[in-house]
C-alpha positions as CSV (number, residue, x, y, z in Angstrom):
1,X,-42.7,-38.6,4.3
2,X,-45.8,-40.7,4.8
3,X,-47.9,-40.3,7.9
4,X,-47.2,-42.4,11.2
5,X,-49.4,-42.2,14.3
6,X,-48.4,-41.9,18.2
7,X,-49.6,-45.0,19.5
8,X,-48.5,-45.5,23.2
9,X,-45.8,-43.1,24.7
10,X,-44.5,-44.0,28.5
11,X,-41.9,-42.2,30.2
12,X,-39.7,-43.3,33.8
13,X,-37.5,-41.5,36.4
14,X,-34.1,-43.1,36.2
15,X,-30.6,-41.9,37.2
16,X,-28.2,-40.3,35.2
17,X,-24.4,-41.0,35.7
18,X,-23.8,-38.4,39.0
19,X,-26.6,-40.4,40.5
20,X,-29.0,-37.4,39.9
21,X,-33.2,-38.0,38.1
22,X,-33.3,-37.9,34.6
23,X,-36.0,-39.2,32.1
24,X,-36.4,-42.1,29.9
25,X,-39.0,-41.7,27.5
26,X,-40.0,-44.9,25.5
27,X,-42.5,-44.2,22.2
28,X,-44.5,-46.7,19.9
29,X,-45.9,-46.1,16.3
30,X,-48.6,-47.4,14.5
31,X,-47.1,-50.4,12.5
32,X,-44.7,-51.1,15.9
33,X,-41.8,-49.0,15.5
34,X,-40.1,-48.0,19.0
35,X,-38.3,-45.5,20.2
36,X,-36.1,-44.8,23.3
37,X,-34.2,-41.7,24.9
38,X,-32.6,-41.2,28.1
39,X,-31.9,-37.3,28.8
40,X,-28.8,-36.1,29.8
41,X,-28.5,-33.3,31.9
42,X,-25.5,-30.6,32.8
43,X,-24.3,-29.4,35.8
44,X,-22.9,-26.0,34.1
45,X,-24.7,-24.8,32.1
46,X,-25.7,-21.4,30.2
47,X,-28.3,-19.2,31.8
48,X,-30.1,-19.3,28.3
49,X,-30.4,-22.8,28.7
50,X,-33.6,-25.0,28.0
51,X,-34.7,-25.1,31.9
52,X,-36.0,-28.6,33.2
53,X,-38.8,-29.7,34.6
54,X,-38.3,-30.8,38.3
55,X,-40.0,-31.8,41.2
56,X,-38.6,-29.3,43.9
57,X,-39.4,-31.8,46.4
58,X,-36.7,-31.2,49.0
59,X,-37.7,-34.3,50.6
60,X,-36.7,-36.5,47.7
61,X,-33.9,-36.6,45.4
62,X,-32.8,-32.9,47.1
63,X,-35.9,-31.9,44.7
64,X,-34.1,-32.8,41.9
65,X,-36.5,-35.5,41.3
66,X,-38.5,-35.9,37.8
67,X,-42.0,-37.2,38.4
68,X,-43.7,-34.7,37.2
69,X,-42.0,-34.9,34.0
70,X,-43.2,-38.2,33.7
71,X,-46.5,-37.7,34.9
72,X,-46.9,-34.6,32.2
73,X,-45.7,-37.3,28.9
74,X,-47.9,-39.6,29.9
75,X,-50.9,-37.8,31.0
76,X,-51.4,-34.2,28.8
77,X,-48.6,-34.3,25.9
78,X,-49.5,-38.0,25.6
79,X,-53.4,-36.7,24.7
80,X,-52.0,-33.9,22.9
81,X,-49.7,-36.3,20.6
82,X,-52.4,-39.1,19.8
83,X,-54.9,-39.9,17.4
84,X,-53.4,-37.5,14.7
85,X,-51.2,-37.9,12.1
86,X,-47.6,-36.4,12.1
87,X,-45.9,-36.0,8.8
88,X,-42.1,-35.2,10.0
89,X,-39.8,-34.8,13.6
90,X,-40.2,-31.0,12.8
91,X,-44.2,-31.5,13.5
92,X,-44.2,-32.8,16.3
93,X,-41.0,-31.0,17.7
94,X,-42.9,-27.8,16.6
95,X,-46.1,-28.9,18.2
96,X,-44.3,-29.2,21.0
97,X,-42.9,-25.9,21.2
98,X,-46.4,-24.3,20.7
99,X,-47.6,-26.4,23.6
100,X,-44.5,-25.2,25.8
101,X,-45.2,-21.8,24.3
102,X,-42.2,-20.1,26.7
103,X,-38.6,-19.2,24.9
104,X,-37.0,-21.6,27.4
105,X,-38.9,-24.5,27.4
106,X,-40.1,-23.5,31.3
107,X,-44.0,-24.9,31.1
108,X,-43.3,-28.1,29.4
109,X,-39.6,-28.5,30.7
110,X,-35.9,-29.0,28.0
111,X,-35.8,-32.4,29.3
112,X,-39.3,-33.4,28.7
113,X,-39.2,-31.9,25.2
114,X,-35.8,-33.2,24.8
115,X,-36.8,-36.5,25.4
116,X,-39.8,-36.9,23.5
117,X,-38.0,-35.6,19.9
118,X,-35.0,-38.1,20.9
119,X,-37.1,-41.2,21.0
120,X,-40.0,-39.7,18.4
121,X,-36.8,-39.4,15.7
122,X,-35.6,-42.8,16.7
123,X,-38.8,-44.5,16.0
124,X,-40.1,-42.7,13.2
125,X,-35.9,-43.9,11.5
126,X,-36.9,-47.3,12.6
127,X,-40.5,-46.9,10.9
128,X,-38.6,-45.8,7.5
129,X,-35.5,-49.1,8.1
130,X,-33.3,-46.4,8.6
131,X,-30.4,-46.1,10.7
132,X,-30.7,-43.1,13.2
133,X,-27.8,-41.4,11.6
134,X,-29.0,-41.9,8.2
135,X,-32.9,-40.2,8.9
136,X,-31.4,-37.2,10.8
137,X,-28.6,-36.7,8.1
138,X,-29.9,-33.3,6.1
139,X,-29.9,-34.3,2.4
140,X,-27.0,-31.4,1.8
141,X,-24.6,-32.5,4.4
142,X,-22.4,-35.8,3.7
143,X,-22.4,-37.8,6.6
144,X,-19.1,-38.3,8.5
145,X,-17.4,-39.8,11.4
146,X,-15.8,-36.7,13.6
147,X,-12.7,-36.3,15.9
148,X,-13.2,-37.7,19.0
149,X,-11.7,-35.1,21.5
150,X,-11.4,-37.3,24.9
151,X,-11.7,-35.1,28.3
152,X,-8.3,-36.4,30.2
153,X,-8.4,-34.0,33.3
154,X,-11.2,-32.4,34.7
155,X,-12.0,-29.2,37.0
156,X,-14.3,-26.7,37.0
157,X,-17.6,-27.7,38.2
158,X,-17.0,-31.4,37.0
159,X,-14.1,-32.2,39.5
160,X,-13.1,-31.8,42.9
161,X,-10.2,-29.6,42.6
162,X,-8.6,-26.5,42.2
163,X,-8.7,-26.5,38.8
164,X,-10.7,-23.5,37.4
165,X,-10.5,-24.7,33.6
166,X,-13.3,-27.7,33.1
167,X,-11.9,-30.0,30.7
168,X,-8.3,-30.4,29.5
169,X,-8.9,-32.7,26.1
170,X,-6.6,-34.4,23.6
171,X,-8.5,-34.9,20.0
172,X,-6.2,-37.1,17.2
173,X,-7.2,-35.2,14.6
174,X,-4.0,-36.5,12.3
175,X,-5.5,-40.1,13.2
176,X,-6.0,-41.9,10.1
177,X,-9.5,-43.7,11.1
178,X,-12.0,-43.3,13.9
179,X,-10.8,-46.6,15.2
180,X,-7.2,-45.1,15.1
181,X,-8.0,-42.2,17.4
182,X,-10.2,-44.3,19.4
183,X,-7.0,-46.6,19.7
184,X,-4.7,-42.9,21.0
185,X,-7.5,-41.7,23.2
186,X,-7.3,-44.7,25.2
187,X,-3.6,-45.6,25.1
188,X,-2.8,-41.7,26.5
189,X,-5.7,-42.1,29.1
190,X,-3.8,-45.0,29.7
191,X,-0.1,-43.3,30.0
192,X,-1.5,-40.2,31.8
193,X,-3.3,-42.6,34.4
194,X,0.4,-44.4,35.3
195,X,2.0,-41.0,35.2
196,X,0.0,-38.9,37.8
197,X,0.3,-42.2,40.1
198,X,3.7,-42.8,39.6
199,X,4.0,-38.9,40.6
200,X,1.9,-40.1,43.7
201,X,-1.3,-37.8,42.7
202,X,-5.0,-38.7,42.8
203,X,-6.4,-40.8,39.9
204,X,-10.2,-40.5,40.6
205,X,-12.4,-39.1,38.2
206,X,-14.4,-35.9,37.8
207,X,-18.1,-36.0,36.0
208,X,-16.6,-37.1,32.9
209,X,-14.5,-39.7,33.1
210,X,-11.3,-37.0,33.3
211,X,-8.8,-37.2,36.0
212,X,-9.2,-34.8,39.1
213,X,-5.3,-34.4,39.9
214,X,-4.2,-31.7,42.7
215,X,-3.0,-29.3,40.1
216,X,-3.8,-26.0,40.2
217,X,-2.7,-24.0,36.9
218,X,-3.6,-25.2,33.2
219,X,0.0,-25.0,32.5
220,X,1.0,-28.1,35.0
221,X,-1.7,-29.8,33.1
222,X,-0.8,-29.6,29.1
223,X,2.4,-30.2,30.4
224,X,1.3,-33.6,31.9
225,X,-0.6,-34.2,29.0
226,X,2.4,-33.5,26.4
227,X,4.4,-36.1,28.7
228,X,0.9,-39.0,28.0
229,X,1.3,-38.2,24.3
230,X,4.9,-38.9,24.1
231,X,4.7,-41.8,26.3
232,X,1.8,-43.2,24.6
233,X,4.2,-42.9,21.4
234,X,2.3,-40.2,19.6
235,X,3.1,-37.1,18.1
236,X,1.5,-33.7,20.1
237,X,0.9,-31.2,17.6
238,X,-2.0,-29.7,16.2
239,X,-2.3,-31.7,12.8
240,X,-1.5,-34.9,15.1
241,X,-2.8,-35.3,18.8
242,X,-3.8,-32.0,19.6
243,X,-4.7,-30.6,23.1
244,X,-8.9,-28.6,23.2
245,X,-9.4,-26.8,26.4
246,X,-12.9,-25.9,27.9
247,X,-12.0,-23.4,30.3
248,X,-16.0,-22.7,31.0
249,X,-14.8,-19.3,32.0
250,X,-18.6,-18.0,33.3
251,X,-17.5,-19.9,36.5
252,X,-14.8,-18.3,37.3
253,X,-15.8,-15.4,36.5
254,X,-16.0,-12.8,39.8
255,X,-18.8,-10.0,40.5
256,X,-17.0,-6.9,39.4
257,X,-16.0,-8.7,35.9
258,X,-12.8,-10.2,36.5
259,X,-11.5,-13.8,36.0
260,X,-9.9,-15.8,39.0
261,X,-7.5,-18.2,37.5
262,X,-4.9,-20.0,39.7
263,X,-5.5,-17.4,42.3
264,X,-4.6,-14.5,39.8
265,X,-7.1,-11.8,39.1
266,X,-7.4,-11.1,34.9
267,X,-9.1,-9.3,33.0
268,X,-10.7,-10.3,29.4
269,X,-7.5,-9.1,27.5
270,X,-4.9,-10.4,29.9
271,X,-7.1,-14.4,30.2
272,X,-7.1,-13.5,26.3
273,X,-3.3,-13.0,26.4
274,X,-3.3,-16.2,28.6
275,X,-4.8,-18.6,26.3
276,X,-2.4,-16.3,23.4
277,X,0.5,-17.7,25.2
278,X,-0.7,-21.4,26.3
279,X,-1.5,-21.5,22.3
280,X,2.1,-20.3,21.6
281,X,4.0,-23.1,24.0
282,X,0.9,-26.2,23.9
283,X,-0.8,-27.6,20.5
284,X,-4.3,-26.2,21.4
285,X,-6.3,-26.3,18.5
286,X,-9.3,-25.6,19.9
287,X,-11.1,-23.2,23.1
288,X,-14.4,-23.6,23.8
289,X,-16.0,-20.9,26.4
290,X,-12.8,-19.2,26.6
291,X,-14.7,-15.9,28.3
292,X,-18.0,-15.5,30.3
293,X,-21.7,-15.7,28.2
294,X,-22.2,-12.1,29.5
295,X,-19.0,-10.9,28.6
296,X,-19.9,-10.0,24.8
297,X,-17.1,-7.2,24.6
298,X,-14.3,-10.1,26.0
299,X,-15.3,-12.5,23.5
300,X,-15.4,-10.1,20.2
301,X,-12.0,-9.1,21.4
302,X,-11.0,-13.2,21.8
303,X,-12.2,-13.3,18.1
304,X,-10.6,-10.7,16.9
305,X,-7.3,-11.9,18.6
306,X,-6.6,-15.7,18.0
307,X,-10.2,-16.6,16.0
308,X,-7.3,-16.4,12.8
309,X,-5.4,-19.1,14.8
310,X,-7.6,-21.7,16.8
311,X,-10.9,-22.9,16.4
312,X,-12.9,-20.7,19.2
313,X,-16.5,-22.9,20.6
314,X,-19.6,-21.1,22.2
315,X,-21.2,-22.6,24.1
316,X,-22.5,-21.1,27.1
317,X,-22.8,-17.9,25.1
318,X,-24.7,-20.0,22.3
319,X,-26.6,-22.6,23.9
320,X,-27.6,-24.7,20.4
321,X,-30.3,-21.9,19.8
322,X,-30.3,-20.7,16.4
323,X,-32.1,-17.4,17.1
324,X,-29.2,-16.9,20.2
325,X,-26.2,-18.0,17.1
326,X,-27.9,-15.8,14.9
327,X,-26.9,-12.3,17.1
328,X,-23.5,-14.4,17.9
329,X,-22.6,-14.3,14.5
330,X,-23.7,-11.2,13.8
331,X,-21.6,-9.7,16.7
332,X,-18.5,-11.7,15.6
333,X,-18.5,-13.8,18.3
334,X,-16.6,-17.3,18.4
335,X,-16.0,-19.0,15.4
336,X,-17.9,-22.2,16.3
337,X,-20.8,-23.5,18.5
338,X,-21.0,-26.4,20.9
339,X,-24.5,-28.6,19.9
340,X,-26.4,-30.1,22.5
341,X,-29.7,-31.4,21.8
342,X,-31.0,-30.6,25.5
343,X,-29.5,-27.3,25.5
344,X,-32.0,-26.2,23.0
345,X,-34.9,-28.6,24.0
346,X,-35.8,-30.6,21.0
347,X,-33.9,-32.1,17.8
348,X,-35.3,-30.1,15.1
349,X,-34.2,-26.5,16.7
350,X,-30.3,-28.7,16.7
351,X,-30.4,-29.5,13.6
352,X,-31.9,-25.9,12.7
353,X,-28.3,-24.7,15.1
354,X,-26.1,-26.5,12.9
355,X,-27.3,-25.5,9.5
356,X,-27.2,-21.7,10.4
357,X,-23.6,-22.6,11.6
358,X,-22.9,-24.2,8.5
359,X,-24.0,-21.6,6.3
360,X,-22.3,-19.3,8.0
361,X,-18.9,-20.9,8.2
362,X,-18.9,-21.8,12.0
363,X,-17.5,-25.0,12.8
364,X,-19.8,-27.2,15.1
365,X,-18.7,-29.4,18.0
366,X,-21.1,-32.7,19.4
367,X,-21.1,-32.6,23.0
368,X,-22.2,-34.9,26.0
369,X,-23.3,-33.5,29.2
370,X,-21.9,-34.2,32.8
371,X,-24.8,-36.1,33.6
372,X,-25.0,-38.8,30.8
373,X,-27.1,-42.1,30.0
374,X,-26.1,-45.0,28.0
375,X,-28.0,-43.4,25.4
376,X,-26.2,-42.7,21.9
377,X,-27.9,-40.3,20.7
378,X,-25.5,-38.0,20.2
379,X,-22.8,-40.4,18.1
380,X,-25.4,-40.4,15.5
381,X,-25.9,-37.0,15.6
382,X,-22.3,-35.9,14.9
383,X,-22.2,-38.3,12.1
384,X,-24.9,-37.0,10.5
385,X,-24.3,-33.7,10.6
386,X,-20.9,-34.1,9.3
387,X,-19.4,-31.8,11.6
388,X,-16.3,-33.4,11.9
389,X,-16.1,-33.1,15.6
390,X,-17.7,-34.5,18.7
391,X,-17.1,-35.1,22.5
392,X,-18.0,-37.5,25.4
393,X,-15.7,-36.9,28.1
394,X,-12.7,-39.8,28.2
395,X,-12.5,-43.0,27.1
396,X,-13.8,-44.5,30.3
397,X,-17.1,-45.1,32.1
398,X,-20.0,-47.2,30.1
399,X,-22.2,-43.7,29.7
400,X,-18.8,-42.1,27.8
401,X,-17.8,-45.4,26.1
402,X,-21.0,-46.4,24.4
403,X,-20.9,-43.5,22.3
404,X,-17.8,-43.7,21.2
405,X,-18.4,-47.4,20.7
406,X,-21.7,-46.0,18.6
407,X,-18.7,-44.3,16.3
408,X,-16.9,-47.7,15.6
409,X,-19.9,-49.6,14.9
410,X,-20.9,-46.9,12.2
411,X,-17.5,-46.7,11.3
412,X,-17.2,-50.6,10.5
413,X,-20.8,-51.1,8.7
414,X,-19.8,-48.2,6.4
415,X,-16.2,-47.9,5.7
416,X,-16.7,-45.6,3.0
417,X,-17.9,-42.4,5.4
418,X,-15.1,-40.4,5.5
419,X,-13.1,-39.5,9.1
420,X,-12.1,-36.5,10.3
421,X,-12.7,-32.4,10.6
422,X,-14.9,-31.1,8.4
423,X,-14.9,-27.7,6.2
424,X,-17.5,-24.6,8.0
């Protein structure tokens, strides 16, 4: 890759879709390329996490405010990045990290990294003509467009609710084309919305576009769901529309090591028995964070139990760092990870995630964060990486939408990229 030079590099305190700071960081080259990112940011997340830089100003924003961020871009990291020349994304991400020099991002701040390797790969692919997708695709890996999995009902930390599982999804995995499952997500969305108001429960939305209904047991759910599918004229099964859960189980998890679901008190193996039996009457195809990060012993017994039978995400318990994957795998944890570029602070340690995934037969998953941009970063992400899989919440809300609509416009300039899951 030839050289390109850091030019100009400005940086902005904007809001993200809960109304909360975030960054947008905006990068020129030498020559004029631009690039742009606006960094999401999660409301739960792992305690491994990439920790962001904020203002703890309680007087503004609740101190959630980002103006030192900015002030840091474009005062010392802007010196720092200047007047040299940078031969790849993996320089400058790894210049980066040497500046940060903590394992968690905590001098410089996840965001502030996160958001400097966003826009830096985006102009640096517009330097080269390239479509974002195409420059971050890893010369082994066939690009492709993934299953969408749409969040339809949300609890958790993302809803106000009583739901303790986070996100009740549908995916169309037996869809035939990305615009196909586009087409399902919306037209169930569409079903489920009439159904829980015909039934005279809330419609409003949690974080991520999912409905926050007054249910209060994952069973009343997939059952509601199964009822959108078939009213929508779809089949539910797990080579059609299938049903992916994110219970998020670290918060629900209690002091003394139990789980509090519904207002019942489980253990690892009887929530494992849980999801054993939801699997057994439901189409779920997929659990992502079906234990507690800190409950190691839980989630090697999950594995052991259904890993055979369902795709089984870490995320918390992973947090898109390959040295973090690395001891996961080796402790026969999970049999997939959840990727999220601001989980792990900058693009090159994703990418870095995803190939020790890949080479060691873990599936990988695309996610969004509960406090989202209308950046669409992340579409081109999952399509290069050929993962096969990928989730913004549901098909609603511009911050949600734009990335699927990323998928179609892909989809529609190269109808040759195949669709659907990919192989480990």
């Amino acid at each position: 890759m030839c050289a390109f030079h850091i030019i100009d590099l400005g940086a902005m305190q904007i809001l993200d879709s809960r109304g909360r700071p975030t960054l947008s960081v905006t990068l020129t080259l030498a020559g004029g390329a631009t690039g742009w990112a606006g960094v999401p940011s999660g409301a739960s997340t792992g305690a491994r996490e990439a920790v962001e830089l904020r203002d703890g100003d309680a007087g503004k924003y609740g101190g959630a405010g980002v103006t030192r961020a900015v002030a840091l871009i474009t005062g010392s990291i802007f010196h720092r990045l200047k007047g040299r020349p940078w031969y790849s994304l993996a320089d400058v991400d790894q210049a980066l990290i040497e500046l940060d020099g903590t394992p968690d991002k905590s001098r410089l701040g996840g965001n502030v990294t996160a958001g400097l390797s966003m826009a830096v790969a985006r102009a640096v692919a517009a330097a080269h003509g390239q479509q974002l997708w195409e420059f971050l695709s890893p010369s082994t890996v066939r690009p492709r467009l993934p299953v969408p999995h749409f969040n339809m009902v949300s609890g958790g930390l993302h809803a106000a609710n009583q739901l303790d599982f986070q996100e009740f999804m549908i995916a169309p995995i037996g869809a035939p084309s990305v615009a196909e499952a586009v087409r399902a997500g919306v037209e169930i969305y569409a079903v489920l919305r009439g159904h829980l108001a015909a039934a005279g429960r809330p419609t409003g939305q949690g974080d991520d576009g999912g409905f926050s209904p007054d249910f209060t047991r994952p069973r009343e759910v997939l059952s509601a769901l199964m009822d959108a599918i078939d009213g929508a004229g779809y089949t539910a099964a797990r080579d059609q529309v299938a049903i992916a859960l994110d219970p998020a189980a670290t918060r629900f998890r209690r002091a003394d090591g139990a789980y509090q679901v519904a207002g019942e008190r489980l253990s690892s193996l009887e929530l494992i028995e849980l999801y054993a039996q939801l699997a057994a009457d439901f189409p779920i195809w997929s659990v992502e964070d079906g234990l507690a990060e800190d409950d190691e012993d839980g989630w090697r017994q999950l594995t052991d139990r259904l890993g055979e039978r369902m795709q089984l995400v870490g995320d918390d318990v992973f947090v898109t760092n390959p040295a973090v994957i690395e001891r996961g795998i080796a402790g026969n944890i999970a049999n997939a990870a959840l990727i999220k570029v601001n989980q792990v602070g900058t693009v090159s340690e994703t990418l870095q995630a995803m190939d020790l995934c890949r080479k060691h037969g873990y599936a990988r998953m695309v996610s969004h964060r509960s406090g989202e941009t209308v950046d669409d970063f992340i579409a081109e992400l999952a399509v290069a990486s050929g993962c096969g899989q990928f989730k913004s919440g549901a098909p609603a809300r511009g911050e949600r939408v734009i990335k699927y609509n990323r998928l179609l416009h892909i989809a529609s300039q190269r109808p040759d990229l195949p669709y659907g899951l990919a192989g480990p």
